[in-house]
C-alpha positions as CSV (number, residue, x, y, z in Angstrom):
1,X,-79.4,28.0,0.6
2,X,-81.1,25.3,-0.4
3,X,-78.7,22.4,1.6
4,X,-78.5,25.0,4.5
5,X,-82.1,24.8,5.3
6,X,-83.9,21.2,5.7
7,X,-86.9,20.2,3.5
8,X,-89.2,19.9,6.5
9,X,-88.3,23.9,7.2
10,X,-88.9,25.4,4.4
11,X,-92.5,26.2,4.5
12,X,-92.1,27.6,7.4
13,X,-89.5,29.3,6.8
14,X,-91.8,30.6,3.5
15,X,-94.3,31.8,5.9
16,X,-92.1,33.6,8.0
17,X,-90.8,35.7,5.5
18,X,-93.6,36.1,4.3
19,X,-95.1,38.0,7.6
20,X,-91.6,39.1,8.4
21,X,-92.0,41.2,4.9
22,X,-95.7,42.4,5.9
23,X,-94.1,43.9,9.1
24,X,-91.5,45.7,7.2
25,X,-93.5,47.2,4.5
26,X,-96.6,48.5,7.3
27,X,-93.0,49.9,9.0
28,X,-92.0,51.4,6.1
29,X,-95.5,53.0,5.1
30,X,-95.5,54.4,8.6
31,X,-92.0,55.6,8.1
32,X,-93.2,57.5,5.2
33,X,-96.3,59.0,6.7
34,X,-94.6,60.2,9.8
35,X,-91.4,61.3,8.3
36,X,-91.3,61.4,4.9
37,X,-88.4,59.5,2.8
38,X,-86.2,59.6,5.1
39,X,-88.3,58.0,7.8
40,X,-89.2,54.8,4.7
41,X,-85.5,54.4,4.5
42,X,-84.9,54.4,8.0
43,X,-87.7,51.8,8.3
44,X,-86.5,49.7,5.4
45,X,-82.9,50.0,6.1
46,X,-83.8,48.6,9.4
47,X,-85.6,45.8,8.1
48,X,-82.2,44.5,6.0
49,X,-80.3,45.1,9.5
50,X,-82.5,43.2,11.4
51,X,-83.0,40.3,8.9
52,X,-79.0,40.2,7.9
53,X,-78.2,39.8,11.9
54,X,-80.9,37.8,13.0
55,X,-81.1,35.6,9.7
56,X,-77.8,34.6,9.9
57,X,-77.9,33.1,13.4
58,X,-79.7,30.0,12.1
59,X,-77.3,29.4,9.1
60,X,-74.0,29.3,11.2
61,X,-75.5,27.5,14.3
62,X,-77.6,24.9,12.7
63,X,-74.6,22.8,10.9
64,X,-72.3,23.6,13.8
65,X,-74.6,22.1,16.3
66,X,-75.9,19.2,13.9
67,X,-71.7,17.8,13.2
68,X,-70.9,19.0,16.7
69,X,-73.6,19.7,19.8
70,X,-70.6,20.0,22.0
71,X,-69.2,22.9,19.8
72,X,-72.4,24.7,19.9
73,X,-72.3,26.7,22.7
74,X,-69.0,28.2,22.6
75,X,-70.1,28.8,18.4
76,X,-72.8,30.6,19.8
77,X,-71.2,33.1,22.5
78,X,-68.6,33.4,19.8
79,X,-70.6,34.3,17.0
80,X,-72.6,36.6,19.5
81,X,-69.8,38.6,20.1
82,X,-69.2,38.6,16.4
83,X,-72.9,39.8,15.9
84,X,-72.2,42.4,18.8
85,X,-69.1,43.7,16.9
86,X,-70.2,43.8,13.8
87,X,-73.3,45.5,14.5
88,X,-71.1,48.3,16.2
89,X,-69.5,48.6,13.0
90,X,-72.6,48.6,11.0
91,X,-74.3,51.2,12.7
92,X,-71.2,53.4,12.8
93,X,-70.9,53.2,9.3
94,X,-74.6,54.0,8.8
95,X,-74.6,56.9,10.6
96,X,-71.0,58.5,10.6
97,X,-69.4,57.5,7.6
98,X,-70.9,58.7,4.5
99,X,-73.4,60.8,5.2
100,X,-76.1,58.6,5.6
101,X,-77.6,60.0,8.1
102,X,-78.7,62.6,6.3
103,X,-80.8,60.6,4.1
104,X,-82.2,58.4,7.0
105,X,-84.4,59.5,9.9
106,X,-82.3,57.9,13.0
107,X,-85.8,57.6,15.6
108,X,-87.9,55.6,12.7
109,X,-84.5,53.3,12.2
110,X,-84.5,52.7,16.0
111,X,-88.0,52.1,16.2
112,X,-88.7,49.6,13.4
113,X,-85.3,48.0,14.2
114,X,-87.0,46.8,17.5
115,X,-90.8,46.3,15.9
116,X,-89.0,44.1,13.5
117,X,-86.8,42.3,16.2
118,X,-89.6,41.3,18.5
119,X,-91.6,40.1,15.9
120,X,-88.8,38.2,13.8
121,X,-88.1,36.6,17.3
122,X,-92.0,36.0,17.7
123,X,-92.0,34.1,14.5
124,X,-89.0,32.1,15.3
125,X,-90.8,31.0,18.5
126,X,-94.3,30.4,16.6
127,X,-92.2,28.1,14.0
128,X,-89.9,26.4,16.4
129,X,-92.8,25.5,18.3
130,X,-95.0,23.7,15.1
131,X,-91.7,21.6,14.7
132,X,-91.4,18.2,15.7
133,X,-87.8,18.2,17.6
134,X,-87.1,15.4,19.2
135,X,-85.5,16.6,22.7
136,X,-83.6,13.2,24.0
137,X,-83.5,9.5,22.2
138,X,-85.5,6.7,23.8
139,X,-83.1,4.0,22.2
140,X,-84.3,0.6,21.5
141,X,-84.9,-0.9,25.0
142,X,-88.6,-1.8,25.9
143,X,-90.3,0.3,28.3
């Protein structure tokens, strides 16, 4: 991961996971006291979803749009539509396949899978905007 993520974004990256991870374990805890074990593993389970989908955004754009910027949007609706797939599949096999869903409260999954959204997005926005990211390239020639 190391040559996936730049120097300059790993602190913040450090930070966010950091406060991401706070989120999910006050999720879990309330999990537990409103339903019991199932209701922690809905809330942790969650958690893994959210972070696995909206983690991996970041490591299959970035490189894409840093060797190609032209590339990047298509890369992105494609890789959405993966996402959208995929988390079809996920959920299907979480709660028809296996019996999980016996074992994990379905409304505390739900409900800490969008606590944990909004606030991995929030953090995303919070560290996007401490970056320095240049937006267009002034060049060389004297203003």
């Amino acid at each position: 991961m190391g040559r996936l993520v730049r120097s300059a974004d790993r602190s913040a990256l450090g930070s966010q996971a950091l406060a991401y991870g706070a989120v999910v374990a006050l999720a879990a805890v309330a999990g537990l006291a409103v339903r019991g074990t199932a209701g922690l593993l809905g809330a942790l389970l969650a958690g893994v979803v959210v972070a696995v989908f909206l983690g991996s955004t970041p490591v299959v754009l970035n490189p894409v749009a840093r060797s190609s910027p032209v590339l990047s949007l298509p890369a992105a609706v494609l890789f959405f539509l993966v996402k959208a797939f995929a988390a079809m599949a996920v959920l299907f096999l979480l709660f028809d396949v296996g019996g999980v869903a016996e074992h994990v409260d379905r409304r505390t999954f739900g409900l800490a899978a969008v606590v944990c959204s909004l606030v991995w997005t929030a953090l995303a926005l919070w560290s996007f905007r401490r970056r320095r990211v240049l937006t267009y390239d002034l060049g060389d020639t004297p203003s």
